[in-house]
N, C-alpha and C positions, 0 to 999 in steps of 0.2 A: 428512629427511622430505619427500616430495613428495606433494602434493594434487589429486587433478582433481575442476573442477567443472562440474557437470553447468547449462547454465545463466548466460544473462548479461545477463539482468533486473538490479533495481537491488539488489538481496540477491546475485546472485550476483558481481557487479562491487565489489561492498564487502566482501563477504567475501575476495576474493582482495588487496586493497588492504589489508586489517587480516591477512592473513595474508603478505604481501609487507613488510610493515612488522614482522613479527617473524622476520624472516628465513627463514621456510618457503616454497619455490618450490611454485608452482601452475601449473594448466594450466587454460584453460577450455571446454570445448564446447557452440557455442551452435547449434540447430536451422534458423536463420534463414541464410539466403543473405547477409545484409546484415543490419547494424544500423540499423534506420531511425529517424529522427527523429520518432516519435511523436508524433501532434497530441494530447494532454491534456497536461495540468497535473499537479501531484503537490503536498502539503503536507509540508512536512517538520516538523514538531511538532517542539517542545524537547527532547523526549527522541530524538531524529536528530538536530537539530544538535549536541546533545550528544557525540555519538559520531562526528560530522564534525568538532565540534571535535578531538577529541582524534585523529583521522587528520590531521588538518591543513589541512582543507576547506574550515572556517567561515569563511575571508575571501573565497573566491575562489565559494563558493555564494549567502553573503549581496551579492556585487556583481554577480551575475548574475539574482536576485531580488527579490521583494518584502516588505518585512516584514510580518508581521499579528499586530496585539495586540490584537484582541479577536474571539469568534466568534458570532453573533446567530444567532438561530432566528424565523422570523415566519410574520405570516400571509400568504397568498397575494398580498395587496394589499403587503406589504412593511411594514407595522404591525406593531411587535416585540410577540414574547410573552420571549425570555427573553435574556439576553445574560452571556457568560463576559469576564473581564479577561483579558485575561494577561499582564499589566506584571509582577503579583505575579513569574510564574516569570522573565521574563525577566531579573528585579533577583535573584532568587535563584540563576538556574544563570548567569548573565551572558551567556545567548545568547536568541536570540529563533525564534519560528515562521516561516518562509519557505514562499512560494507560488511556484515558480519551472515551467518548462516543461518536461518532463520528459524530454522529448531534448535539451535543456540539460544538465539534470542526469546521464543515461548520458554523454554527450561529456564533461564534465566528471571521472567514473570513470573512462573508457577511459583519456585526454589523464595522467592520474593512476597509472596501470600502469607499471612499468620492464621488470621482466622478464617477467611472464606473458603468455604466446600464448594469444592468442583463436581457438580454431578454429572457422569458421562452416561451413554447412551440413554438421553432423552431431547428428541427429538420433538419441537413444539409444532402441535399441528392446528394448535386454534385457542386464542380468546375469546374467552365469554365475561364481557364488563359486567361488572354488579354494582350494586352502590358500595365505594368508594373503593374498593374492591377490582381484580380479574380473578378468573378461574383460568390457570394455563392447563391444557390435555397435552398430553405429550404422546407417541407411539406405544410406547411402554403399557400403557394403561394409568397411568400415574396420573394424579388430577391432583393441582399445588393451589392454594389462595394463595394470593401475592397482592400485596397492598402498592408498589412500586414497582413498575418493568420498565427494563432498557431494553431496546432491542439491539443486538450487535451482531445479527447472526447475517451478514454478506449479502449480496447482489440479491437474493431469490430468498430475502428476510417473510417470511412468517406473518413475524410482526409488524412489518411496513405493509403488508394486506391489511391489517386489522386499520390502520390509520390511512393508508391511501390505497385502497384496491382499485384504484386508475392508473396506478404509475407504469412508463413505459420503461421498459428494457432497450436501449439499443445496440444491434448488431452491426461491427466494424467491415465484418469481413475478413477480420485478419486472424490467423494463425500464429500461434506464441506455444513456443518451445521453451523451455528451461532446465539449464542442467548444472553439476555441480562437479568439475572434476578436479583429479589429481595432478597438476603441470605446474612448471616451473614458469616463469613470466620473464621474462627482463627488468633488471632493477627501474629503465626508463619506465615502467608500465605499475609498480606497484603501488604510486599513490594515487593513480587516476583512473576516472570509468570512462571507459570509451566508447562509442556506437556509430558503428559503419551503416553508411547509407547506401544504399543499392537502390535496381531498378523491382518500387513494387516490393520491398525488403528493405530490412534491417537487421544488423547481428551487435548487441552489446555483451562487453567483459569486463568483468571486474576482481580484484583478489581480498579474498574475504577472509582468508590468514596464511601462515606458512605453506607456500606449494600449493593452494588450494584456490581454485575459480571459480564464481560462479560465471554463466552466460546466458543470453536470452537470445534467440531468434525466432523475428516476428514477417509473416509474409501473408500476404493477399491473394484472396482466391473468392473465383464467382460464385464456387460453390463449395461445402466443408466436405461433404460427402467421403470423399476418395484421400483428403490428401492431412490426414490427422493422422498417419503412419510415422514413426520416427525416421524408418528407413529410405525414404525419402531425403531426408535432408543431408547428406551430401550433395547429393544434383543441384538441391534447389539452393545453397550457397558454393558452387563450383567455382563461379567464377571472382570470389571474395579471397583478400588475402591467403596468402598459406598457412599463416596463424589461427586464420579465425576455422579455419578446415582441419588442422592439428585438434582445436579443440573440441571439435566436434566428435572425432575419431576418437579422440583420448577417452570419451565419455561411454560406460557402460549406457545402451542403450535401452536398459528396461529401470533407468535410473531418471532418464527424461521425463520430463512431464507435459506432458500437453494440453493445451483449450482454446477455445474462441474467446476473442478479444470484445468482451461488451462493458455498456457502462448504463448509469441509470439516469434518463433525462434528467437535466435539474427542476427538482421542486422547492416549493414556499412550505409547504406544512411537514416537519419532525414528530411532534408530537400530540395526543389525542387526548385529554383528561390526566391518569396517571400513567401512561405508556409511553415512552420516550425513542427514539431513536438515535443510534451511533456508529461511524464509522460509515463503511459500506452499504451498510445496511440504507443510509437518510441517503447518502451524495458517492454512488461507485462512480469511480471514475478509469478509463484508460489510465496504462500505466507508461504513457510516455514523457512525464517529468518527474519520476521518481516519488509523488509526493500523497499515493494510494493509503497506505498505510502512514505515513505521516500525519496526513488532517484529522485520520484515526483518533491517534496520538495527543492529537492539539484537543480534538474533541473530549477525549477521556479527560485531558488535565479542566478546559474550561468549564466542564460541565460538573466535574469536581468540588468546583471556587463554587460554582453557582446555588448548587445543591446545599451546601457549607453556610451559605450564607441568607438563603431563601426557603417558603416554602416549597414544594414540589412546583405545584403549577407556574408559581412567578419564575422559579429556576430556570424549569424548561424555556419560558420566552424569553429570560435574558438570554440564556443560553444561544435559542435558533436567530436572536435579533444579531447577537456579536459572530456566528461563524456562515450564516448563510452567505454573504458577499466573498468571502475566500473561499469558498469549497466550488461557489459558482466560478469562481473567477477560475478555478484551477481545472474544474470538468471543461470546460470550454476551451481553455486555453490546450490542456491534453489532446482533445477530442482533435482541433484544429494541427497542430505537432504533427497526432497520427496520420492523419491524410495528407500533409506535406510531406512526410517521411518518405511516402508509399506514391507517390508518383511517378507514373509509368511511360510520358513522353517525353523523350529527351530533350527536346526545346525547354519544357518546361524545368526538366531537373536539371539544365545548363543554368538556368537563369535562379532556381534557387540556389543552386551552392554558389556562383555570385554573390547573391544577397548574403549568404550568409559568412561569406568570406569579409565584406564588406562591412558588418553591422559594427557598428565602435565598441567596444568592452563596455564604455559606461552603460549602452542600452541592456545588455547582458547583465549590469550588477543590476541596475535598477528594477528590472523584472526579477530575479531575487531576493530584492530586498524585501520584497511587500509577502513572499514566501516563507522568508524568513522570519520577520518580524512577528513576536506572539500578540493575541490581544489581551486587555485585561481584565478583570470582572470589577 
């Protein structure tokens, strides 16, 4: 069996690493001129180190990282309203959540590869099915047969036109910033992410190694037009702790990154005859539970077992039968977070950070349990 994937983001770099570890050669085509070393950060939640456990990752991720055992939610002044453990999962699956940099983590994949070739700038602009067969074109001029596709290639996949060219994009509304800088934390702050709530806003941090942070701020607007500027965001987090306004300042500004916050409705169909879908690509979702790049993750390892042990086509529906219910559960569950987050009448954000002062821990584990928990094939 031979595989190409479309795609070499961190879903499509672990897919081929769990598919190279059960003996299926792969190829990969990635649209990018060059892999660059991305300025954000990435969380790897317990159910990804989970699955880097078992590639063989988790010693060489967690010494490149930082661990984080609990996750806070506050108010804008940095006054908790709600706070998650996660010693519980860490003593139960025996690995822990890691905050690490996330061109750390791609070089860490790549460095991780034996035989599959990374082909860069080729950019896929269309399948053409044949019998048993695709023909991929790529920009280049390059025309490849390929007997097996995955698609891994993000939100504005390619490949998901070729299998659903109905799928909907949805737009939040919201504005996300992301930066990476050099600041010291308080030792209180360095094993936990935290993410202040504001009015219509949010700002989270996290330390991703020695003196190093990442941050994310995310804010709503009726229109993107005018306010995708970085120099803007002082104003638009003024009224946030002095911390979270340090970090802002600390950050080279042409170091920031910016985009519109979208996700891809959920759908029933992944995969089309031999063309597969993964990661972003099948199920983007908001990135307000940390768990974007995670179902990634879960998707590379199960769709790994599945391929392993199946033909192609039967793979694929074990496959979209064991991960559609969590990736729904988690676009939804995100999708709903974001618009709670971002509530702009104060009656109303009075009465959520109530609620969420209020909510019992256990309901907090239990909603990551079923996050946590991998499936089997």
């Amino acid at each position: 069996m031979h595989i190409d994937i479309i795609g070499a983001g961190i879903g499509g770099l672990t897919t081929a690493i769990a598919l190279e570890q059960k003996g299926i050669k792969t190829r990969i085509f990635e649209q990018s001129a060059e892999l660059k070393h991305v300025g954000a950060g990435i969380i790897l939640a317990n159910n990804a180190m989970q699955v880097y456990e078992k590639l063989g990752l988790k010693a060489i991720i967690e010494a490149n990282g930082n661990p984080i055992s609990s996750m806070h939610i506050t108010r804008s002044n940095l006054n908790p309203l709600s706070k998650i453990d996660l010693t519980y999962f860490e003593k139960k699956y025996h690995t822990k959540n890691i905050a690490i940099h996330r061109g750390t983590l791609q070089q860490i994949l790549i460095d991780t590869l034996k035989s599959t070739e990374i082909n860069l700038n080729h950019k896929l602009t269309s399948i053409n099915a044949q019998k048993n067969k695709c023909q991929l074109t790529f920009e280049n001029g390059q025309h490849i047969q390929s007997s097996i596709v995955l698609g891994a290639d993000g939100l504005n996949s390619i490949v998901r036109q070729h299998i659903l060219p109905d799928h909907q994009i949805r737009n939040t509304n919201q504005i996300c910033w992301r930066g990476i800088t050099t600041y010291k934390l308080s030792k209180a702050f360095k094993n936990e992410i935290n993410e202040a709530w504001g009015k219509s806003s949010r700002f989270g941090f996290v330390q991703i190694s020695e003196n190093t942070v990442y941050w994310y701020a995310v804010k709503s607007f009726k229109s993107h037009k005018n306010e995708l500027s970085v120099h803007a965001l002082e104003d638009y987090f003024s009224h946030y702790n002095i911390l979270i306004k340090d970090l802002i300042k600390s950050t080279h500004k042409e170091h920031i990154h910016t985009a519109a916050i979208s996700d891809l409705k959920p759908t029933h169909t992944w995969f089309k005859h031999n063309v597969c879908l993964v990661g972003d690509a099948a199920h983007a979702t908001t990135p307000n539970i940390g768990q974007g790049a995670c179902q990634a993750i879960e998707d590379a390892f199960i769709l790994s077992e599945c391929l392993s042990k199946h033909q192609f086509n039967k793979a694929f529906e074990i496959y979209q039968t064991l991960r559609l219910p969590k990736v729904h559960h988690v676009v939804k569950t995100s999708w709903r977070i974001g618009k709670l987050a971002h509530l702009s009448n104060p009656m109303l954000i009075a009465l959520r950070n109530q609620l969420l002062q209020i909510t019992p821990a256990s309901i907090n584990r239990k909603q990551n349990e079923y996050l946590f928990k991998l499936n089997t094939v």
